[in-house]
N, C-alpha and C positions, 0 to 999 in steps of 0.2 A: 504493500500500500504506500510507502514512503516513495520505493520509485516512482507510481504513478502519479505524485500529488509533485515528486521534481519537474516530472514530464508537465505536467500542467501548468505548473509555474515559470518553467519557459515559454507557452505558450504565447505570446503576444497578440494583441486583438490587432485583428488584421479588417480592411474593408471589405463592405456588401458584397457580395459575389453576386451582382442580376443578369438576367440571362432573360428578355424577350423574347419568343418565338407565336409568330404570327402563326397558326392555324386556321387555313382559311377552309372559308368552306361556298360553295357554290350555290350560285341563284339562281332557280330555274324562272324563264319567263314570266312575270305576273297574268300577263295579258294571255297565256294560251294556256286552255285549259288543256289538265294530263287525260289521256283516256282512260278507257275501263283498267278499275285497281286489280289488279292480281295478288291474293294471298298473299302476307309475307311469314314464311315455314320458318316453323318455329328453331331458334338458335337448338345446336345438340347442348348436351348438357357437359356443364366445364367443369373435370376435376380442381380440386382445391389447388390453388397455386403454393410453390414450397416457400417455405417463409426466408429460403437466401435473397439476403441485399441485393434489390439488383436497379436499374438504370428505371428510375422514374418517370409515367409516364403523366402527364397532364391531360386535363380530362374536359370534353366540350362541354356546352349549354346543353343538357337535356330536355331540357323545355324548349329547346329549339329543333328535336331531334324526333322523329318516327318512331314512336315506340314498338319495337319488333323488328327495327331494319337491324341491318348485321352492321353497314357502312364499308365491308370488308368481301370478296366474293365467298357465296356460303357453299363451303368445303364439307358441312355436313357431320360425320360425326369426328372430323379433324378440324373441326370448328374450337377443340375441347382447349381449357388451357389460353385463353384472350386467342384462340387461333395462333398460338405455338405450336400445338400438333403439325399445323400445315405445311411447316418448313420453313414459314415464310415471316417468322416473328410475331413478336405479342401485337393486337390491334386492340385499344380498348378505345372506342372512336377514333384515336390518331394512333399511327405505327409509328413500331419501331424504324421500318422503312417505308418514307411517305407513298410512295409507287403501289404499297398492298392497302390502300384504303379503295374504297369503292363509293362516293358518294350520290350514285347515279339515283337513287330513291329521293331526293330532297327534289326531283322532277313531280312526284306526284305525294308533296308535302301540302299541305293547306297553307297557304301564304301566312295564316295568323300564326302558326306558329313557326314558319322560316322564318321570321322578322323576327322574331326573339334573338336571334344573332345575328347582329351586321354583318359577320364575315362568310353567312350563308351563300351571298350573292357571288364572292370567288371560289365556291366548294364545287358549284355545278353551272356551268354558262351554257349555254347554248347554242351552238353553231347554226342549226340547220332546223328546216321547221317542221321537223319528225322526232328531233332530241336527239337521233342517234350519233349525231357528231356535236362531242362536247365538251371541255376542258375542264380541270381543277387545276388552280393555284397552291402553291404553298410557299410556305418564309420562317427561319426563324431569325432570331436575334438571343444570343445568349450569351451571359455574363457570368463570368466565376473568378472567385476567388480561393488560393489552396496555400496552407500556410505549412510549413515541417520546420519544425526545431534541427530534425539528423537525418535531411532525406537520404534512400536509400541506405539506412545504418551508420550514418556520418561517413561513408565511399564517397559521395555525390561533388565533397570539393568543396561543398557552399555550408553554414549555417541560419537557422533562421530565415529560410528560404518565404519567401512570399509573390506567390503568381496570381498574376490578375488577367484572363483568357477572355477576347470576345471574339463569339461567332457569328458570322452574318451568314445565312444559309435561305435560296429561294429556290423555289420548283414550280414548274408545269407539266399537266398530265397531259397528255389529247388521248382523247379516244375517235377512233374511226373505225364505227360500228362497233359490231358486237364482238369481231375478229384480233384487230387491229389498234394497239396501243403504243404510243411513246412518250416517252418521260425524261429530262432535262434538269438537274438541280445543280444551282453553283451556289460558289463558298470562296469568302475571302474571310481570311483570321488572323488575328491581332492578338497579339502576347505581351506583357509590359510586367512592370515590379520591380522588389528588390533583391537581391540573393539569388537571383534566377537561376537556372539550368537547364539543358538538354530545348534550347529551343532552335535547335537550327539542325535539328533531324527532319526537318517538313511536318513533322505534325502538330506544332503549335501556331506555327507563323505560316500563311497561305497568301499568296497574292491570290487576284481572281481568277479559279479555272475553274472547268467543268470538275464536279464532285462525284455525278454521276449521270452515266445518259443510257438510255436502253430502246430496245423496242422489242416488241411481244405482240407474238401470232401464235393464241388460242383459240380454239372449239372442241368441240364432243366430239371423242373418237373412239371407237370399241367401249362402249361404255361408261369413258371415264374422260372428265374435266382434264383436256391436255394443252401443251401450250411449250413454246421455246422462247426465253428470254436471253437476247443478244445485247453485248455492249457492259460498259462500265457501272457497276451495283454493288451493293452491301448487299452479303452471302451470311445467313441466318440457321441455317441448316447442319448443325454440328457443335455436339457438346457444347458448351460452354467451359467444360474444366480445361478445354484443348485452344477456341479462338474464341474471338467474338468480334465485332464491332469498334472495335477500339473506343470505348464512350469518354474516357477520362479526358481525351482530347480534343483539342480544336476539333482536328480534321479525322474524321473515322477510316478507317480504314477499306478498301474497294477493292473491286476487280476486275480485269480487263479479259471478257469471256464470255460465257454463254453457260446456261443453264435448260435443261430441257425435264419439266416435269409429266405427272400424270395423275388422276386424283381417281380413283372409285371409292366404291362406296364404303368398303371395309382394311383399303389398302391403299398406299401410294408407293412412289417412286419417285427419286430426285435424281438426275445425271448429269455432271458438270465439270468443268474445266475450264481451270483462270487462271491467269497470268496478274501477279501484284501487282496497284497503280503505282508508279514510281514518283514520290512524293518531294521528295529531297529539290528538284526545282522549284526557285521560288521566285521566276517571274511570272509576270502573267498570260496563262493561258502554255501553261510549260509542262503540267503533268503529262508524262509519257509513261512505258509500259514498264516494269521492273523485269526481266526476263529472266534472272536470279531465285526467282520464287512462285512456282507453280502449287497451283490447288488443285486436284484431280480426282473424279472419284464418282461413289453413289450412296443413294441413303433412303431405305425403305420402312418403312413402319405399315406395322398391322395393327388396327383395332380388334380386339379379343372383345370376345362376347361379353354385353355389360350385365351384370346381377346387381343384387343388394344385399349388402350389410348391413346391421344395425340402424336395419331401416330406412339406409339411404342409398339413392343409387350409388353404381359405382361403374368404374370404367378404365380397364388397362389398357396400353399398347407394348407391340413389342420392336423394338426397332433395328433392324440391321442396317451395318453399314461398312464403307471400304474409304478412307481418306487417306489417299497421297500425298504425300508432301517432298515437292525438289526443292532443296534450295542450300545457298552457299552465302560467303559471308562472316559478320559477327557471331553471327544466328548459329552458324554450323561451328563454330569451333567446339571441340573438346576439352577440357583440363588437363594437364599433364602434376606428376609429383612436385616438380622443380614449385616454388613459392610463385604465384602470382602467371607461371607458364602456362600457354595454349598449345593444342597442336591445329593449323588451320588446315582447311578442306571443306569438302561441301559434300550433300548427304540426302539420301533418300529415304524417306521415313515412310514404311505402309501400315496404315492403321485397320485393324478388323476390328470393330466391335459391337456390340448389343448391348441398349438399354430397355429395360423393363421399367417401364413409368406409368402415373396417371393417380388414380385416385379408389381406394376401398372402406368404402364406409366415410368415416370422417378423417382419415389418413390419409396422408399426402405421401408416396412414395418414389423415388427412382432410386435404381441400381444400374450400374453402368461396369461397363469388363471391356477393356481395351488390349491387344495385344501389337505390338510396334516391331513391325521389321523392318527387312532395307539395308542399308549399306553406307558407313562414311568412307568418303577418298579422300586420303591426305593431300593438299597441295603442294608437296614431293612428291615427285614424280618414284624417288627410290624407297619409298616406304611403302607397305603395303594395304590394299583394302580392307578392312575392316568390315565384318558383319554386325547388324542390330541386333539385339535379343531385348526386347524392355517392355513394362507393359504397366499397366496402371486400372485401379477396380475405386469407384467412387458411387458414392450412397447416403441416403437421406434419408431418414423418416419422418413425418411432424401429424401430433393430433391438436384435431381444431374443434374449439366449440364457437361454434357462432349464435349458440344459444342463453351464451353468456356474457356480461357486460365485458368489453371492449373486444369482445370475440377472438381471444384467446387461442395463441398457435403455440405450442410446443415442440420441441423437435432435439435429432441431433443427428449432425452431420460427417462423414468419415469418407477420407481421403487418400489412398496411397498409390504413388509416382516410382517408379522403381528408381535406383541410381544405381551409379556400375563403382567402376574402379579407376584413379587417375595413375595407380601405381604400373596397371598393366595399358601396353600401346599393342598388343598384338591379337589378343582376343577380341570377342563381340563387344559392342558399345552396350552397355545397360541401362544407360541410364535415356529416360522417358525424355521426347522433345517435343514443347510446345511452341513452336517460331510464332503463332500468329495470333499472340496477346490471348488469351484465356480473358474470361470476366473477371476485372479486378472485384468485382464486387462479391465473387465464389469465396474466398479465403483473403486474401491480403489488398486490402485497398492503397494503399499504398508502394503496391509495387519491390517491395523489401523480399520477399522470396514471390518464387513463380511455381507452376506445376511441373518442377523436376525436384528428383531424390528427394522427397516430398512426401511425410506423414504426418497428417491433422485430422485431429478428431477435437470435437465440443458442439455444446449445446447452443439450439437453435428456436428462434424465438420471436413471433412477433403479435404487434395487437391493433385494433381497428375503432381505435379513443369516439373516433363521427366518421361519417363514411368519408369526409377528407381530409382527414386527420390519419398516420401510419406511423407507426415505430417498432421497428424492427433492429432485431439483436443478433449476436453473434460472436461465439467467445472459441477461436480454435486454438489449439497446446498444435507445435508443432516439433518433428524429430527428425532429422535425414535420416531418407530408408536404408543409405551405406553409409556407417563411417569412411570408408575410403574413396570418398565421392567428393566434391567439391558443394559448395553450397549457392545454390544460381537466383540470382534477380532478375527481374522483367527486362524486356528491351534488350536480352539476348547478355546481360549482364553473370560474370563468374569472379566470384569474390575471389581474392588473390589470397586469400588462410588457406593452408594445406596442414602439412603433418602436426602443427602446432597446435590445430585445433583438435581440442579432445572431448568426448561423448557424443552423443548421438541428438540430447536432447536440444534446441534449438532455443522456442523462447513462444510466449503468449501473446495472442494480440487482440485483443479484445476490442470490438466495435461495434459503434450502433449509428441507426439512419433513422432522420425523423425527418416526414415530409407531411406538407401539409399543400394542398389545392383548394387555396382559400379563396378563388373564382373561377368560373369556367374559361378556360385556358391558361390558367398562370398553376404554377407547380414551384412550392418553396421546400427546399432541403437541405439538412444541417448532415454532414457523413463526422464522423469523428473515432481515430482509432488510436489506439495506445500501443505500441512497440517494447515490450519486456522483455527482454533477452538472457538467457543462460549466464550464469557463470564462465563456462569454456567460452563464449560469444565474444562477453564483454573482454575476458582474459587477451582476446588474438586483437582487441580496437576495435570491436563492434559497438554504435554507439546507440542506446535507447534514445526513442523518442515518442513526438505526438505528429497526428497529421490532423488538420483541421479542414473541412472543406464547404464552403456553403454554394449554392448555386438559384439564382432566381431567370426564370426561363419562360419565354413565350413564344410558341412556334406555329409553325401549322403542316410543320412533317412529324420529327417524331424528337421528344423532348427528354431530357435529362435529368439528374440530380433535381434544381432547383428550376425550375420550368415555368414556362408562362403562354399557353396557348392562346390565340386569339381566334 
């Protein structure tokens, strides 16, 4: 308790972190009436969401909104989960990726209540005087602020670090017909403070380029909702312990590719292949293709027959999948014995794995089993290849009462990343690699360790104060799965402690997230985590600390931490 109350007392109060993002939403003609209504089927039913921290989203005027539209196209019983099952990220009225909202229903809205929100009129326009060709806008504007006493375990070079981020982020949808859609968002971002660091990787600082452009040609084929998505996108479709999004930053992360889905009734399938946007130029209109780092692969999930438990429904999925990964670099390097040595090359990683997720009763569950092969090449040409062997198993449980005042989640979360050996250069690699940013919000928000050689386990926790009001907990112990492994942080980072460092066990990092959407489109949220470190930690210069992050956000694609939708 004494460390944590040092950590605190370093702390410095740092400025508002806001974050604007305009959430627009589309006006259909006043003047033309919509024709005959068609049913709108009813949403499937959505397992409980797991109570890890994760990237908040801000929530529209429901009184401005269809009660029973989806807003999202309806996938049915992969609807489940804010439409996570689908592959395609959470939609709770606004997505995580603005491109999977659907607001084509605000065409046959009753004007009295689309004027409940000004920004209805940019949610749906109308082209043509059938409706079938017709646009949504979107924008955000977001603001944050992130403060650390010891970023990155006091490695980072700076003390007392203070970053102040803004995002300007716009979009346009067109649709043309019912086949035919394309989508357009740019992003210019701005970085400032004091103690800074690590902004001149491209993801803080963006002059104006395309963020993401696509085009998509769907219809009904054999059954099933199918469709190919060409061009530059944020990719949603894969663990989160492994990639995600990049949320903590300006600029997210994308990819230059193609995606080709398929949806039936009790199955899907995703198939894809990308090429990383290469972010690092920062003139305008500079982003080009990363060719260093390929994403390859596919990913199926079955819905299992739903029953009930304890008198509620319930509803598993089982999901396969295969993810590839090329790539060279930071990212690829290995540890070697020698103090603070790498050996470089570049590496292929194949992921098999299945997760068993969803919802039984009033439990919230995934298990996940990952097994990692492949091959690293040293960049000596006289050393030799190296095989992968590595593999990593992650799981959650959490019971909810929503029966009870602040509707109460409990839970507890376990994680383990295999790691290998820095001692041996000639055997398999073991230890697990995650190049493409994991959700910082899974285990470490602050980026201090990542999901390699990686064992965390604790309890998980959160509660529902008014329906926009959230706080959510999260306390993981963590241990390297090999002493003889190095200990690695995000961003492709390997701490320079080798043999000196002794035990297994690591250090605590206890965090919580309080968000509150105290209007329709604004999302306020405080992240706050504490860094407690070992004894052997502190012994090699590892330095405890605090991370503080507030975020105030208004968008009208898909919002953050501290969010403001409009």
């Amino acid at each position: 308790m004494r460390r944590v109350m040092r950590c605190f007392q370093n702390w410095k109060s740092g400025s508002l972190v806001l974050s604007v993002a305009l959430t627009g939403t589309a006006w259909a003609d006043e003047q033309t009436q919509p024709k005959a209504q068609k049913p709108v089927p009813p949403a499937a039913a959505t397992p409980l969401a797991p109570v890890v921290p994760v990237p908040v989203l801000a929530i529209p005027d429901k009184k401005a909104m269809l009660k029973g539209s989806l807003y999202h196209p309806d996938w049915q019983v992969f609807n489940a989960g804010n439409n996570a099952a689908s592959g395609f990220g959470v939609v709770n009225g606004y997505g995580q990726a603005r491109w999977t909202e659907d607001w084509s229903d605000l065409a046959r809205t009753p004007s009295n209540i689309r004027k409940n929100d000004w920004f209805n009129r940019l949610k749906y326009v109308r082209l043509n005087d059938s409706g079938s060709i017709w646009m949504s806008f979107s924008g955000e504007e977001r603001l944050r602020y992130i403060f650390e006493n010891q970023p990155m375990q006091g490695q980072a070079g700076k003390t007392d670090a203070s970053r102040v981020l803004l995002r300007n982020q716009y979009g346009a949808d067109l649709h043309l017909g019912e086949h035919v859609r394309a989508y357009a968002e740019f992003l210019y971002g701005v970085a400032g403070g004091s103690n800074t660091y690590g902004y001149q990787t491209g993801t803080q600082r963006e002059s104006l380029d395309l963020q993401q452009g696509l085009l998509e040609v769907k219809g009904r084929l054999l059954g099933a909702q199918m469709g190919v998505i060409g061009g530059r996108q944020v990719f949603l479709d894969a663990p989160v312990s492994m990639q995600s999004p990049r949320d903590l930053t300006n600029v997210q992360q994308t990819w230059d590719g193609f995606r080709g889905y398929a949806v039936w009734n009790q199955f899907r399938l995703d198939l894809f292949d990308f090429m990383q946007t290469n972010k690092l130029p920062q003139k305008v209109f500079a982003d080009g293709t990363n060719y260093n780092a390929r994403l390859y692969g596919a990913y199926s999930s079955t819905a299992l027959p739903s029953f009930k438990f304890m008198g509620q429904k319930s509803q598993m999925f089982a999901d396969l999948f295969f993810l590839g990964y090329l790539y060279g670099g930071a990212a690829a390097s290995i540890p070697t014995a020698t103090t603070g040595g790498t050996q470089k090359g570049s590496t292929r990683r194949d992921n098999v794995g299945m997760r068993l997720w969803g919802n039984v009763g009033p439990f919230s569950t995934s298990l996940t089993g990952i097994f990692q092969g492949g091959e690293f090449r040293p960049a000596k040409t006289t050393q030799s290849t190296r095989s992968v062997r590595a593999y990593a198993v992650n799981g959650s449980i959490t019971y909810t009462r929503s029966d009870w005042a602040g509707k109460p989640g409990f839970g507890v979360q376990g994680d383990l990343f295999s790691g290998g050996s820095d001692r041996s250069q000639g055997g398999a690699v073991g230890t697990f690699a995650t190049p493409f940013v994991p959700l910082p919000y899974y285990n470490d928000l602050s980026l201090s360790l990542t999901s390699q050689n990686l064992i965390g386990v604790g309890p998980i926790a959160n509660f529902t104060m008014l329906p926009t009001l959230h706080l959510k907990l999260h306390v993981p112990v963590f241990w390297r799965a090999s002493t003889q492994d190095a200990i690695y942080g995000g961003n492709g980072k390997i701490y320079s402690w080798r043999n000196n460092l002794h035990g297994g066990f690591t250090g605590v990092m206890p965090y919580t997230q309080l968000s509150w959407n105290f209007a329709p489109h604004w999302a306020w949220t405080h992240d706050i985590e504490g860094i407690l470190l070992s004894r052997g930690m502190r012994d090699v210069g590892a330095k405890e600390g605090t991370l503080y992050m507030q975020t105030l956000d208004a968008d009208f694609s898909h919002l953050r931490q501290f969010r403001v939708i409009l």
